[in-house]
Structures are given as structure tokens and as C-alpha cells.
C-alpha positions in Angstrom: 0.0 0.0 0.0 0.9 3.7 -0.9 -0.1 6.8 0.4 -2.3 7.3 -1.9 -4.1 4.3 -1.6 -4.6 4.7 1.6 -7.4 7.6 1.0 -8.9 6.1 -1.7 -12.0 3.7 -0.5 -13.3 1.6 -3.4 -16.5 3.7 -2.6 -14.4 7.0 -4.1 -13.5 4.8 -7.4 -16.2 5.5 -10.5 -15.5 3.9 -13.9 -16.9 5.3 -17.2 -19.1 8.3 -15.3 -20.7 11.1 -17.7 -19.9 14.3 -17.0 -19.2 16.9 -20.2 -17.7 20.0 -18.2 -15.5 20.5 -15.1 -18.7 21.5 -13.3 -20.2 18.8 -13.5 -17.2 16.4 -12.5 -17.0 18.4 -9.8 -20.2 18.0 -9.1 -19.5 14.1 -9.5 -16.9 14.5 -7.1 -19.2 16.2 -4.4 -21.5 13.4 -4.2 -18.8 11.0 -4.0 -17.1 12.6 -1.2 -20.9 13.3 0.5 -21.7 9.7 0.5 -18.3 8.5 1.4 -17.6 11.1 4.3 -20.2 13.4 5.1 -18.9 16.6 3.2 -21.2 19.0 1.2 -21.2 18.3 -2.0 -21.5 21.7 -2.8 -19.1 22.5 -0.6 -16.4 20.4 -2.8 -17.3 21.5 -5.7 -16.9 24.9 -4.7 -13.6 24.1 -3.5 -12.8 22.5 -6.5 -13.6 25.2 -8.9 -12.1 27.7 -7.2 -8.5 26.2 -7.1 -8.8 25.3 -10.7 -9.6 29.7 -11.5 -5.9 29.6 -10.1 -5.1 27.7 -13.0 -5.9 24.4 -14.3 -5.1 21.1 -12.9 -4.6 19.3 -15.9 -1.3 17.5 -16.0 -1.5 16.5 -19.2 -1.2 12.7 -20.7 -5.1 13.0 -20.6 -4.8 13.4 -16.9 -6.0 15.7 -14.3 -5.7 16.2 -10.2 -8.2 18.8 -9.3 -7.6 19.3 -5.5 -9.1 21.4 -2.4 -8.5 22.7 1.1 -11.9 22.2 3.0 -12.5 23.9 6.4 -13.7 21.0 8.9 -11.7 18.1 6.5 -9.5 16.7 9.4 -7.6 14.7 6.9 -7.0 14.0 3.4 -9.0 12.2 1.2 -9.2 10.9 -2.5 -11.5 10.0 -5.5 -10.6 8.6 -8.8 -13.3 9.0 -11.7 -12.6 7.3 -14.7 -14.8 9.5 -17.8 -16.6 7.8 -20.3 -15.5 10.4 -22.9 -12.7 12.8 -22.2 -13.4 16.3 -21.6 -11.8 19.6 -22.0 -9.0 20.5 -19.0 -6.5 23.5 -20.1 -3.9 21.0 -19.9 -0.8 21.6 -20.9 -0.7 19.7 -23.7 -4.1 20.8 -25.0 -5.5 17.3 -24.6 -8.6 16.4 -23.2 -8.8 14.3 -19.8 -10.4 11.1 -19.3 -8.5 10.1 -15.9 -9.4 12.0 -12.5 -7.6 11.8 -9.3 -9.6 14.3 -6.7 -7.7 15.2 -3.9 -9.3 16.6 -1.0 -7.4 18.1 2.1 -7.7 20.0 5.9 -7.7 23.6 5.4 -4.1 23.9 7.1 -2.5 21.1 5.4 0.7 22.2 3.9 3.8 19.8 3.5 1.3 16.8 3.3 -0.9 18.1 0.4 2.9 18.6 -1.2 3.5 15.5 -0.9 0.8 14.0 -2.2 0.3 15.8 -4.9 4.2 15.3 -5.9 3.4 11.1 -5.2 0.3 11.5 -7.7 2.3 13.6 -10.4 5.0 10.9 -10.8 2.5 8.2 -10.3 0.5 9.8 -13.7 3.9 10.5 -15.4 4.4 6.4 -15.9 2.9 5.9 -19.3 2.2 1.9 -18.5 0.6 2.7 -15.1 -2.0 5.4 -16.8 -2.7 2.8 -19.7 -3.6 -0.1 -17.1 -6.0 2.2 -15.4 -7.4 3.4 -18.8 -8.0 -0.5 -19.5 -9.3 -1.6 -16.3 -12.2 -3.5 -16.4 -13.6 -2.2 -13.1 -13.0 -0.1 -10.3 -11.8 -2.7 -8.1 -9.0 -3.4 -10.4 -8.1 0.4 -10.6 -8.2 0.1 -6.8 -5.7 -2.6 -7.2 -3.4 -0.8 -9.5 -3.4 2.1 -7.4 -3.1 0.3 -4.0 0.0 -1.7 -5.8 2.0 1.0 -7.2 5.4 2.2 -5.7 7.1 5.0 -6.1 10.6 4.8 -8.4 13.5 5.4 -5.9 15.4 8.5 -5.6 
């Protein structure tokens, strides 16, 4: 088990969802994050978009992290959503994202948000790990994938 793993309950892990705009994966996100720990959904998705006017989370690869600080949140957690059809990010690269790793943490978290979010950005920069979750049959097996990987050492 990784870090990351360790906030993701397969409850947080959607495969093929619909959603056509950042608002409404935010939105997606919201009532994954109400059902799975009691947080507004509104509330997240307000966090969401308002990290993302600071510019976009897109990583690129056809991969995005949106994240959030949330007054209350007494620690981190995580959702992956896996699109049906890829939507536009601002990424980088000008490609649209289909893979979603929502990251949501306390309103004082500093050095721990860091280092998640660096763990996640080399964790999406391995090309055979995104295509594995891209072809995963289901969200248990992206759970798997993503409860498996290790970071490179160094």
C-alpha cells in the first residue's frame, strides 16, 4: 500500500461516469465525497472550482488532479473518476482528460498536500501505469493498480 491508496475507499473509485464539463465532474466528485464522508457536496465542488480559476489542474497525458482545502476536512482524502468520454482540461498539452484523481485536504494542510500531490504527479507520469488504469475493467481493479503502485526510488 501507498499513500495514496490509503485515501482512496473503493466507494471514491467511479469507472466510465458522464460528465461533459469541469462543473459537472465536480459535481460528480461532491456526491462521492458526500456519501463517502459526510462533506457538502457543494461544498467540494466549490472548493474544486475555485482552485482550478488559479489555473488548471490538468497534468497532461489526458490526466487531471483537481484538488481542495476544506475547512472541517480533518484529513486527506481521494477519489478517482474514470470518464466515459474525455473532456476539455486546459492541460498543458491541449488534450482532453479522461483520468481523474480528486484530492481533497484539511484547510491547514501544507507539506502533506505537497507531498501528495508530488506522489500522484509521478505516479500519472508512468505511461504503463496510466494505460492499465485506462483498460481496467472495473473499479476494483483500478483500486488494485493504485493500491500496488510504488514510487521509483530516488
Amino acid at each position: 500500500m501507498n499513500k495514496i491508496a490509503d485515501l482512496l475507499p473503493a466507494s471514491n473509485i467511479v469507472v466510465d461516469a458522464d460528465a461533459s464539463t469541469k462543473a459537472q465532474l465536480f459535481s460528480l466528485a461532491g456526491a462521492l465525497f458526500e456519501t463517502s464522508a459526510n462533506i457538502p457536496r457543494d461544498s467540494v465542488a466549490a472548493s474544486l472550482t475555485a482552485r482550478e480559476k488559479l489555473g488548471s489542474t490538468g497534468l497532461g497525458q489526458g490526466i487531471a488532479i483537481p484538488h481542495g482545502r476544506m475547512r472541517g476536512l480533518k484529513e486527506a482524502r481521494a477519489a478517482f473518476i474514470r470518464l466515459r468520454e474525455p473532456i476539455p482540461f486546459d492541460a498543458p498539452d491541449g488534450k482532453p482528460v479522461a483520468q481523474v484523481f480528486v484530492l481533497l485536504v484539511p484547510e491547514q494542510a501544507t507539506d502533506q498536500h505537497l507531498q501528495l500531490l508530488s506522489e500522484l504527479a509521478q505516479m500519472f507520469s508512468e505511461r504503463s501505469f496510466r494505460d492499465k488504469l485506462a483498460h481496467a475493467r472495473d473499479a476494483a481493479e483500478i483500486g488494485t493498480l493504485i493500491g500496488h503502485w510504488q514510487p521509483s526510488p530516488g
